[in-house]
DOTILO-343491 format. One record per residue (C-alpha): residue number from 1; y, x, z negated. Coordinates in nm, 3 decimals, m for minus. Layout:
<site i="NUM" c2="Y" c1="X" c3="Z"/>
...
// end
This chain:
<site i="1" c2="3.632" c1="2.095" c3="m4.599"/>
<site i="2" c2="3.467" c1="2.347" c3="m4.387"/>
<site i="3" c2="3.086" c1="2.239" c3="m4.496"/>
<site i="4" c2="3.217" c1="1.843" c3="m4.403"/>
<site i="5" c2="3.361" c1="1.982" c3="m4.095"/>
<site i="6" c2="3.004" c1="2.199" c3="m3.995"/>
<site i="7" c2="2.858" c1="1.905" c3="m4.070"/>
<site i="8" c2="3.036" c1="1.636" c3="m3.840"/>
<site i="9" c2="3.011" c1="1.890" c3="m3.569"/>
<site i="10" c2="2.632" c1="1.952" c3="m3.610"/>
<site i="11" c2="2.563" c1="1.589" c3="m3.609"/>
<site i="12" c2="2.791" c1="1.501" c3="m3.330"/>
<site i="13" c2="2.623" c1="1.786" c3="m3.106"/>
<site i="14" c2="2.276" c1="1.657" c3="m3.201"/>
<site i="15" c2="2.396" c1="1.322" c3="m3.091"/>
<site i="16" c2="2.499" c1="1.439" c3="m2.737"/>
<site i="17" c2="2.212" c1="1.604" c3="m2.719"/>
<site i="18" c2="1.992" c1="1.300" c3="m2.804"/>
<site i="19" c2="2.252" c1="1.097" c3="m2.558"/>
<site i="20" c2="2.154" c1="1.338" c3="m2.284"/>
<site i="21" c2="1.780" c1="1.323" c3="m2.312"/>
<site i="22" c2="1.775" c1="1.013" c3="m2.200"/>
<site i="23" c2="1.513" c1="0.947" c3="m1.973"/>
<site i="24" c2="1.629" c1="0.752" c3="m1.677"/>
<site i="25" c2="1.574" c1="0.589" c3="m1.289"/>
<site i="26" c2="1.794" c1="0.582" c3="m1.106"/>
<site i="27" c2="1.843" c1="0.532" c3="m0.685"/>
<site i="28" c2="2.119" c1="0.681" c3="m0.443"/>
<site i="29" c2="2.017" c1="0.310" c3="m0.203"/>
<site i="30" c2="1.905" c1="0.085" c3="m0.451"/>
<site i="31" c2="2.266" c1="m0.124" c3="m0.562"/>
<site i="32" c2="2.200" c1="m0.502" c3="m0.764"/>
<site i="33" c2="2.053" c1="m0.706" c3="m0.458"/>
<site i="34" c2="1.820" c1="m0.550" c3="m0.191"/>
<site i="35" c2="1.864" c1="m0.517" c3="0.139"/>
<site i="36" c2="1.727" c1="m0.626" c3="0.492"/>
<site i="37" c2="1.614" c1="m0.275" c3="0.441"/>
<site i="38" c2="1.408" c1="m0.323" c3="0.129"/>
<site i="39" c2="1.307" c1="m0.661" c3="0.256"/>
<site i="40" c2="0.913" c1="m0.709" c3="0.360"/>
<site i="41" c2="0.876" c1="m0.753" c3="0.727"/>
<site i="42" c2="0.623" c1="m1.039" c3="0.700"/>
<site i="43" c2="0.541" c1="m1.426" c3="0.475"/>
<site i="44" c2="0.883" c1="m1.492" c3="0.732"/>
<site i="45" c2="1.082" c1="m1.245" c3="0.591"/>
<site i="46" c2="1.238" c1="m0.991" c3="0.902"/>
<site i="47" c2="1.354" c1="m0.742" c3="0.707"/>
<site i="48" c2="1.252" c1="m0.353" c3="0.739"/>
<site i="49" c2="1.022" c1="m0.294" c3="0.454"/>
<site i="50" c2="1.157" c1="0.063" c3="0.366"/>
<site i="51" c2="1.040" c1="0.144" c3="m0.014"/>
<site i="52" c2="1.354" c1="0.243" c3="m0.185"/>
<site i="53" c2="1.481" c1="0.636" c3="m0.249"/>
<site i="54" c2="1.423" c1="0.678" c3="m0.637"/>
<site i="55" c2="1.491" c1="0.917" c3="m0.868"/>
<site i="56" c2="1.483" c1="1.035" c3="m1.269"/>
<site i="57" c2="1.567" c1="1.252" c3="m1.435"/>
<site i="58" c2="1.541" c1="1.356" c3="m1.848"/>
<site i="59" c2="1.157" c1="1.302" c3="m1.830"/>
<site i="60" c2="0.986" c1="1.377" c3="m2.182"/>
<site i="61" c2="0.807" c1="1.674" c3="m2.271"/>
<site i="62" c2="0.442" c1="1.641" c3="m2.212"/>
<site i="63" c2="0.470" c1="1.448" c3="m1.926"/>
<site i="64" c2="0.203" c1="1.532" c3="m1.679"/>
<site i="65" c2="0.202" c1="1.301" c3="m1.398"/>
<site i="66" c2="0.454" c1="0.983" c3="m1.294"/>
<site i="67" c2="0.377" c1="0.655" c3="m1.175"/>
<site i="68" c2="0.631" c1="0.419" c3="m1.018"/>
<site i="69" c2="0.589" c1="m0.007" c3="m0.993"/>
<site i="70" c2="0.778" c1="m0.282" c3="m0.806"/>
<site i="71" c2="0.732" c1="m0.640" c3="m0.990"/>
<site i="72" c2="0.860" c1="m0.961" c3="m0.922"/>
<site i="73" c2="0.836" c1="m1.170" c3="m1.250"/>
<site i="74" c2="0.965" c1="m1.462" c3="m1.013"/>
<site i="75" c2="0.749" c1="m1.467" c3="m0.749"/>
<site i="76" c2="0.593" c1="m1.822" c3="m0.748"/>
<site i="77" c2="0.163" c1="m1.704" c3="m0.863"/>
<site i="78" c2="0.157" c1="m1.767" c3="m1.229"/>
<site i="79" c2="0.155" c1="m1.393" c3="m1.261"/>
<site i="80" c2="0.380" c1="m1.252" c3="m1.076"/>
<site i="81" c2="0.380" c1="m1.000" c3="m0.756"/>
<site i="82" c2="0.323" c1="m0.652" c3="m0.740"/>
<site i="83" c2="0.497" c1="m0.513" c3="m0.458"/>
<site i="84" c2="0.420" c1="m0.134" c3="m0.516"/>
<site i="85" c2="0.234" c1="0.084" c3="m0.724"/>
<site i="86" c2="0.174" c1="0.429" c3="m0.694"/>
<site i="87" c2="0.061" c1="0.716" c3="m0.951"/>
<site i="88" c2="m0.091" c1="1.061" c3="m1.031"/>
<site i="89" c2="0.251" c1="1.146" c3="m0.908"/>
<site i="90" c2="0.319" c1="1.542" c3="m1.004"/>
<site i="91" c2="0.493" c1="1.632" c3="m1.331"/>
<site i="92" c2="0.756" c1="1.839" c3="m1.087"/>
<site i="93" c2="0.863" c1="1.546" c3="m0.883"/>
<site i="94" c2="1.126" c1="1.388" c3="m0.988"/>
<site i="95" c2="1.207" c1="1.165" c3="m0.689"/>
<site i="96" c2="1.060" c1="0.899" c3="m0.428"/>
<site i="97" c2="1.231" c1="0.942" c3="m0.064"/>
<site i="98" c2="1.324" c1="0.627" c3="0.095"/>
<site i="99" c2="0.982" c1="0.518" c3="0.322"/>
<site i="100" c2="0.740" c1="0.657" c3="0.090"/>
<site i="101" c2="0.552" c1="0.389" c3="0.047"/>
<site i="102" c2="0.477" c1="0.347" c3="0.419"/>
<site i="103" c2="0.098" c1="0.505" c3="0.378"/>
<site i="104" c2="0.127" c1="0.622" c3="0.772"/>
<site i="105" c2="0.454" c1="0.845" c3="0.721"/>
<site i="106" c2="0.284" c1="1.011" c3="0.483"/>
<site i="107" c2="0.621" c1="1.096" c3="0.237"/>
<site i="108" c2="0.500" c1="1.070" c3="m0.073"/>
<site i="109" c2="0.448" c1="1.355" c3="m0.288"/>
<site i="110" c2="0.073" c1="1.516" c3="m0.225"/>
<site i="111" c2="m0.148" c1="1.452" c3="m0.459"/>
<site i="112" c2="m0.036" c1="1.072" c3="m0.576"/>
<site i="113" c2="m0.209" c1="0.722" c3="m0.512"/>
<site i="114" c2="m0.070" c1="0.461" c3="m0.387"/>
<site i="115" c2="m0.265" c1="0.146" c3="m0.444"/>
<site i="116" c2="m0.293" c1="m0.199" c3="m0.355"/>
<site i="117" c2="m0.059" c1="m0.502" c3="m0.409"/>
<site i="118" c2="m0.077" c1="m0.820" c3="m0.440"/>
<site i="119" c2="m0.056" c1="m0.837" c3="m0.029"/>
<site i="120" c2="m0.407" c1="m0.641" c3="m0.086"/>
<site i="121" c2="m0.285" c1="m0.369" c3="0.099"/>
<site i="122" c2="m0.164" c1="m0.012" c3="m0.022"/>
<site i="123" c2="0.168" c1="0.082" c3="m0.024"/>
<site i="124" c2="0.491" c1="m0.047" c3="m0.035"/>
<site i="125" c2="0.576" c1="m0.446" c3="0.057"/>
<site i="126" c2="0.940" c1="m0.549" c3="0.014"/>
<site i="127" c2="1.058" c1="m0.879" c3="m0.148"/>
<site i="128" c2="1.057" c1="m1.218" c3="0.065"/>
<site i="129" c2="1.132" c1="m1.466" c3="m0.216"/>
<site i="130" c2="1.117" c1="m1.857" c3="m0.145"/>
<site i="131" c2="1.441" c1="m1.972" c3="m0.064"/>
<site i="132" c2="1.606" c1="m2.121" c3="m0.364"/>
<site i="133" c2="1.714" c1="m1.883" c3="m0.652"/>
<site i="134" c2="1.681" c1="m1.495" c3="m0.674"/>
<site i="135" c2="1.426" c1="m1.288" c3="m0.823"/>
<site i="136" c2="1.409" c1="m1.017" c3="m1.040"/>
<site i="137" c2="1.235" c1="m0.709" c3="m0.917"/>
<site i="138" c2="1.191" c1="m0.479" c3="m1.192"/>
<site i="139" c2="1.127" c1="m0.101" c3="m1.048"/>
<site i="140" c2="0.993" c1="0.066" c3="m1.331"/>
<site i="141" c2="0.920" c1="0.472" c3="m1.398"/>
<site i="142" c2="0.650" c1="0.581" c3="m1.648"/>
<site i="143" c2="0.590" c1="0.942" c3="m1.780"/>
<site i="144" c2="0.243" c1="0.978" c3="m1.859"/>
<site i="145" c2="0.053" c1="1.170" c3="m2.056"/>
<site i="146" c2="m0.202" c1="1.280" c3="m1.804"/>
<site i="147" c2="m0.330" c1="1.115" c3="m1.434"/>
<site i="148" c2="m0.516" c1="0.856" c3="m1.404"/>
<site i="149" c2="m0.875" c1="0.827" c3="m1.305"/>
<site i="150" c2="m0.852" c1="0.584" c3="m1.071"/>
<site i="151" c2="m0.842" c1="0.596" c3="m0.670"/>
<site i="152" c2="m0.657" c1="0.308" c3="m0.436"/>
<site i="153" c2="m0.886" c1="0.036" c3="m0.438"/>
<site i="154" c2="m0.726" c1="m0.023" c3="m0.787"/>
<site i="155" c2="m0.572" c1="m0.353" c3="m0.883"/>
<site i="156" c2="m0.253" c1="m0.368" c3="m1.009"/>
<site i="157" c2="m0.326" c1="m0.511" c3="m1.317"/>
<site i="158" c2="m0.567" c1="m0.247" c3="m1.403"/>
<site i="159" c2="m0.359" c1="0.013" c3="m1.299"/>
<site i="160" c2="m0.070" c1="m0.127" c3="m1.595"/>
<site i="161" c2="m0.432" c1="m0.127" c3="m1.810"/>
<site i="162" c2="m0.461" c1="0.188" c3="m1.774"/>
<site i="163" c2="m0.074" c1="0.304" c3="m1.779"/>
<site i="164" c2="m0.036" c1="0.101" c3="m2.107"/>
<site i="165" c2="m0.226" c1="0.360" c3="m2.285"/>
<site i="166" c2="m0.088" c1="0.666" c3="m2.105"/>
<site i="167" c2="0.261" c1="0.621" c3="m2.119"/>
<site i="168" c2="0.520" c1="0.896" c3="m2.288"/>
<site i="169" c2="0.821" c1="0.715" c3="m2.183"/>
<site i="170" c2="0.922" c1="0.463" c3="m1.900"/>
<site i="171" c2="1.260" c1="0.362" c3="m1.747"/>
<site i="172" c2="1.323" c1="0.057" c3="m1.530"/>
<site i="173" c2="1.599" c1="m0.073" c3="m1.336"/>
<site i="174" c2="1.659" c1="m0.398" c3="m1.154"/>
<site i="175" c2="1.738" c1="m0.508" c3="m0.833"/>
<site i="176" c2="1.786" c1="m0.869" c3="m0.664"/>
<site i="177" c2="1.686" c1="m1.047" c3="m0.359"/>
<site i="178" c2="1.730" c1="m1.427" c3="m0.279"/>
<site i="179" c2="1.694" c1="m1.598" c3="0.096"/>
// end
């Protein structure tokens, strides 16, 4: 009885721990649909395009730098729209302030790149979907297992290149927008 018991409570605490582990994004601003806040002030959209606050926590050990993406799967191209990537993010930040991605307010962490989207400008751009039905804007954290060598002139699609092979871990989570 008492090895079953020992058992069933060495297993159960290994599963919490596991549980807890979890890497994960997460935002304090960042609800199901964005906001006139999040929205791109430009392609006839008004809105304030303020990159959202972000956060994670649980990252993986041997992480040694971040990088954070904004994609619209929706967005009528063929491929898609990058609205923001930025890397070489420290291994001791954990978070993104709201306006970081504004290149002139200079608020993100030292040391990280932000490079172009598909606007071909770096930095942040906020959604401004067609009217019709909502897109998907998947904002996606990756742990990586060391920087990248790359600088801002950087596509986006070779910057997920070049995460693809450098990622420990990623976490994603979705938000809305529709006009």
């Amino acid at each position: 009885m008492k090895k079953g018991l020992a058992l069933f409570t060495a297993c159960l605490m290994i599963g919490t721990m596991a549980m807890a582990q979890t890497f994960t994004l997460k935002s304090k601003e960042v609800g199901g649909q964005a906001t006139q806040k999040e929205f791109a002030n430009s392609f006839g959209c008004h809105g304030s395009n303020i990159s959202p606050q972000l956060y994670w926590e649980n990252a993986p050990a041997g992480t040694q730098s971040f990088a954070v993406t904004i994609y619209d799967k929706d967005a009528p191209t063929g491929s898609g729209f990058w609205h923001w990537v930025i890397f070489n993010i420290p291994a001791n930040v954990t978070e993104l302030k709201a306006g970081a991605g504004d290149i002139s307010k200079a608020l993100a962490p030292a040391g990280s790149i932000q490079s172009v989207t598909d606007a071909g400008a770096p930095g942040y751009i906020g959604p401004c979907p067609p009217p019709g039905a909502p897109h998907e804007y998947l904002i996606t954290v990756y742990a990586l297992k060391s920087k990248l060598s790359l600088d801002k002139n950087a596509s986006p699609a070779y910057v997920g290149f070049n995460l693809f092979g450098n990622t420990i871990a990623k976490a994603s989570i979705v938000m809305y927008a529709q006009q």
